[in-house]
C-alpha positions in Angstrom: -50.7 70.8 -5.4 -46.9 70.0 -6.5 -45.4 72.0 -3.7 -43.7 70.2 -1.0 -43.5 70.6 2.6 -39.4 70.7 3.6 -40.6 70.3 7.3 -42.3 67.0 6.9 -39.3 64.3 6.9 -39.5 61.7 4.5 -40.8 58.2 4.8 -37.5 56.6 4.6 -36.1 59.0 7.6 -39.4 58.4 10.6 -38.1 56.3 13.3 -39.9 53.7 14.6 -40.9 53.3 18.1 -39.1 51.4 20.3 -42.1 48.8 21.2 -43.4 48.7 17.5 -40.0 47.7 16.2 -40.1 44.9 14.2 -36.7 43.0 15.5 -37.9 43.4 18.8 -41.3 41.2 18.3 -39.8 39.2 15.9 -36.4 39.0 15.9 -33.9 37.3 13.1 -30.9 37.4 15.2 -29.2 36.8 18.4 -30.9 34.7 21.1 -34.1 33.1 21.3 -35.4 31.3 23.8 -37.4 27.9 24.3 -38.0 27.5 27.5 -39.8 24.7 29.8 -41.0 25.2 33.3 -39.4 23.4 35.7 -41.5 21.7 38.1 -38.7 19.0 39.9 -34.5 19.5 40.0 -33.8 22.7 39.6 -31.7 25.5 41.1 -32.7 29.1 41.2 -29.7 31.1 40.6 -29.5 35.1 40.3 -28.3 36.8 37.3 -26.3 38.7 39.5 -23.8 35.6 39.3 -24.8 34.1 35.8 -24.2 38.1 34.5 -21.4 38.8 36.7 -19.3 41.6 35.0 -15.8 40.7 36.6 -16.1 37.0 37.2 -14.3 34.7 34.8 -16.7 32.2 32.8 -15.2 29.0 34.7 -15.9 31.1 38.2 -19.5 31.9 37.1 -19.9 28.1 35.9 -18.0 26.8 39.2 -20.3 29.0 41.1 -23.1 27.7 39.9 -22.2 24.6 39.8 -21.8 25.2 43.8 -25.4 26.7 45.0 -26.9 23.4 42.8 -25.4 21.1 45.5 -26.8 19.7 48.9 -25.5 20.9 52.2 -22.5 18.7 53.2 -21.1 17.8 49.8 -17.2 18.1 49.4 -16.2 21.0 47.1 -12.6 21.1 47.8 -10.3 21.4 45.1 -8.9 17.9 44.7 -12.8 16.9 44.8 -13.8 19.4 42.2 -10.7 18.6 39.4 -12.0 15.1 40.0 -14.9 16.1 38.8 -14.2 18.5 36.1 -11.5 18.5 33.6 -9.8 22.1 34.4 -7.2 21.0 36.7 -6.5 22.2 40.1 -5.1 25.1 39.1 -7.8 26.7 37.3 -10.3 25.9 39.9 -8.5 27.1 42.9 -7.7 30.8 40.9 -12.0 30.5 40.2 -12.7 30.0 43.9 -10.3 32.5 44.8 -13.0 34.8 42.5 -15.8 33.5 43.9 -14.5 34.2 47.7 -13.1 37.9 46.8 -16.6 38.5 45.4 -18.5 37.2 48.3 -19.9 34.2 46.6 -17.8 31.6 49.1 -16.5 31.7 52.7 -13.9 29.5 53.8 -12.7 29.5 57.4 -11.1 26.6 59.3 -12.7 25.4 62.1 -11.8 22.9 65.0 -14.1 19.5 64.5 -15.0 17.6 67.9 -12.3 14.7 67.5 -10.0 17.9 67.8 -8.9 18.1 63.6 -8.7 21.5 62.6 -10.5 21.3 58.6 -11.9 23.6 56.3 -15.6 25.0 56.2 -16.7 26.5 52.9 -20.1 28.3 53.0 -21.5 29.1 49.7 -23.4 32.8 49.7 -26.3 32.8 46.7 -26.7 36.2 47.5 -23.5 38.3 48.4 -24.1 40.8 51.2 -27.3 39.5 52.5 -26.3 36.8 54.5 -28.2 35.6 57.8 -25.6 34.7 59.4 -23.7 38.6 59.3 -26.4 39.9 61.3 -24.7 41.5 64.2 -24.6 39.1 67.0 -24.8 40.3 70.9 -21.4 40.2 72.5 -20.9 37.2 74.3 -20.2 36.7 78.2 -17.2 36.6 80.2 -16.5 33.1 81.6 -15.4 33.0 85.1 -13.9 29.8 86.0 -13.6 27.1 84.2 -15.9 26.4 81.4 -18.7 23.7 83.0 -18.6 25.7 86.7 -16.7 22.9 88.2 -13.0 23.8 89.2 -10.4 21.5 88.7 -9.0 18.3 91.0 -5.3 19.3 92.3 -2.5 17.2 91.0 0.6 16.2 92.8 3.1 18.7 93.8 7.1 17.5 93.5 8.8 17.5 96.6 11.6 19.2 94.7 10.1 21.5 91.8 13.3 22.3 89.6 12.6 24.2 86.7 14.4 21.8 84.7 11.7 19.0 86.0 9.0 21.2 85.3 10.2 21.8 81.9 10.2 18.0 81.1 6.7 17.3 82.6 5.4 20.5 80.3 6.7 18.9 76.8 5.7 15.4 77.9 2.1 17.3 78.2 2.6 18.7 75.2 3.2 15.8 73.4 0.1 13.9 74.5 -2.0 15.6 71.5 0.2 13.1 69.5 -1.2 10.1 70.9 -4.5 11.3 70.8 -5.8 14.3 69.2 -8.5 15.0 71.8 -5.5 15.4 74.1 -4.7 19.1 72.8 -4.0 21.3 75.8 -3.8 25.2 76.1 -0.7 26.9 77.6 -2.4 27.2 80.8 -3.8 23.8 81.2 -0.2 22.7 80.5 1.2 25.0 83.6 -1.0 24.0 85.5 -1.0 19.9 85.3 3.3 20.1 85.2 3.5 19.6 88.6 1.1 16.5 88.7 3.5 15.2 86.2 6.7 15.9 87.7 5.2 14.4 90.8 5.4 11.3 88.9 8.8 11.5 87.4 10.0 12.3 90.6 9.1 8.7 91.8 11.4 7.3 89.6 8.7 6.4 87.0 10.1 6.7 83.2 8.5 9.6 80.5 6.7 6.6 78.5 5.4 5.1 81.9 3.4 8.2 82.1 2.7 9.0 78.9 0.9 5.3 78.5 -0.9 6.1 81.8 -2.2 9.4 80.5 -2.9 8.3 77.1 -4.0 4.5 77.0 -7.7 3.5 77.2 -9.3 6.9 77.0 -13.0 6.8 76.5 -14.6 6.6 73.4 -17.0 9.4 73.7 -15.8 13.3 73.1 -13.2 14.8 75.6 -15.2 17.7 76.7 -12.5 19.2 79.6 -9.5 17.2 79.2 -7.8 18.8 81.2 -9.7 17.5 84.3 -9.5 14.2 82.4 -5.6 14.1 82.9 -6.2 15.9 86.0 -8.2 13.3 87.9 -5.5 10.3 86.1 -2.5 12.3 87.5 -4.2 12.3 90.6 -5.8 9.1 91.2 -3.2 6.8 89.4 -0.6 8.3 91.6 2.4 5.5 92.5 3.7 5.4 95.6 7.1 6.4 96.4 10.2 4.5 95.3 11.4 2.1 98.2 14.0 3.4 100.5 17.5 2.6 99.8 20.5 2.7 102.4 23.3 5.2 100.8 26.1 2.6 99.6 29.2 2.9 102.0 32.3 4.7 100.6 35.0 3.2 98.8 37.8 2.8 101.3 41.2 4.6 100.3 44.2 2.5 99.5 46.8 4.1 100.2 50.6 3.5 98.4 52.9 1.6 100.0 56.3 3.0 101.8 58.8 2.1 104.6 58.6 1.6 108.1 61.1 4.3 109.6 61.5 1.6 112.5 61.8 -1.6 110.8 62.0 -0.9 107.3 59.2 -3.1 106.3 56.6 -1.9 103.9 54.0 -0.9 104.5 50.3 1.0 103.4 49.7 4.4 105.2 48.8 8.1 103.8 52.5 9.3 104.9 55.8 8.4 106.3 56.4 7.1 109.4 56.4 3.4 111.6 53.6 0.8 110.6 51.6 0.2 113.1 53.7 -3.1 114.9 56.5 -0.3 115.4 54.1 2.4 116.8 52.6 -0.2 119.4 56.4 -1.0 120.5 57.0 2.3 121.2 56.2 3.8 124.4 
């Protein structure tokens, strides 16, 4: 009855199972949690982002911050170190982290009134966005884009290149006096002559420029190019009245002797004056 089995371990050495261990149901240490079901105001956000292994604790914070706010409100930098007291350096390097991790998409995108701005889409799930579904290649336009060709403009009389030139950055230039007045490279080319029309009438760069530019409507521009098409065409001036050329100088010759009667007089060369050159037979 004193002999002991050597195969039987010890009390002190069984291990416990995993679900029967005592810190697991009842745990002195580390985290415990209280929670309280939210019914109103709340965000659900994926512990994919809250547990991300590579993102910084500002970027996991910032991008959280992000998916808990309504579509349309600003999250630009200067708007976010406003708002927090990191400074603008700290949240542009987190952002940068969100966007290389998929979290954020920024692209910059041309508004209506013609401003060119940022667009930030916030991702709550990286790689399972709607809008990367692949999307059906789109059609080839032919013509212009509402089906409607263009009016013609004025053609110079005279089309230097150096005429043509000046029309093209006076074009060019319009999208400074209005921003809805941004043209391509083509439309450009292809109003130039309307506008050299008009500087070939003796009418001034800032003449045409205010006729182009002034009193545009208040709605959106959808073609401008036929906008400044139709103004080129039906704002035309007429011709510059017709001036007689101005006669030429008349030469005045130097003065020099009379080989006859040795009085001076005005003539190209030497010779009589014209009372000895009517006395002679």
């Amino acid at each position: 009855m004193d002999t002991q089995n050597p195969n039987v371990p010890t009390h002190a050495h069984t291990r416990v199972a995993a679900k029967k261990h005592p810190n697991r149901r009842h745990p002195h240490s580390g985290l415990v949690h209280d929670h309280t079901r939210h019914t109103t105001r709340f965000t659900v956000i994926g512990n994919h982002l809250a547990q991300h292994p590579e993102l910084s604790l500002l970027a996991i914070g910032l991008g959280t911050h992000i998916q808990s706010l309504p579509v349309g409100a600003r999250i630009d930098i200067k708007t976010l170190a406003a708002r927090f007291p990191e400074g603008t350096t700290r949240i542009a390097a987190a952002l940068r982290e969100l966007e290389s991790h998929g979290y954020l998409r920024r692209e910059r995108v041309r508004v209506p009134d013609g401003r060119i701005v940022t667009r930030t889409t916030s991702c709550n799930q990286p790689g399972h966005s709607r809008t990367e579904a692949p999307r059906p290649a789109p059609r080839k336009r032919t013509g212009s884009p509402s089906g409607k060709p263009l009016p013609a403009v004025p053609q110079p009389a005279f089309p230097a290149p150096a005429l043509l030139q000046q029309a093209a950055d006076l074009l060019t230039g319009l999208r400074r006096e209005d921003p809805r007045l941004l043209l391509s490279a083509c439309d450009t080319a292809r109003l130039a002559p309307g506008v050299a029309a008009w500087l070939e009438r003796d009418v001034t760069p800032a003449a045409v420029r205010q006729a182009l530019a002034d009193d545009l409507p208040l709605e959106p521009l959808v073609r401008p190019v036929a906008f400044l098409a139709h103004r080129l065409t039906a704002q035309l001036p007429p011709p510059p009245p017709f001036r007689a050329p101005a006669p030429p100088a008349s030469v005045r010759h130097p003065l020099q002797n009379c080989d006859g009667c040795d009085r001076a007089f005005r003539g190209p060369g030497g010779g009589r004056c014209s009372d000895c050159r009517s006395d002679s037979p």
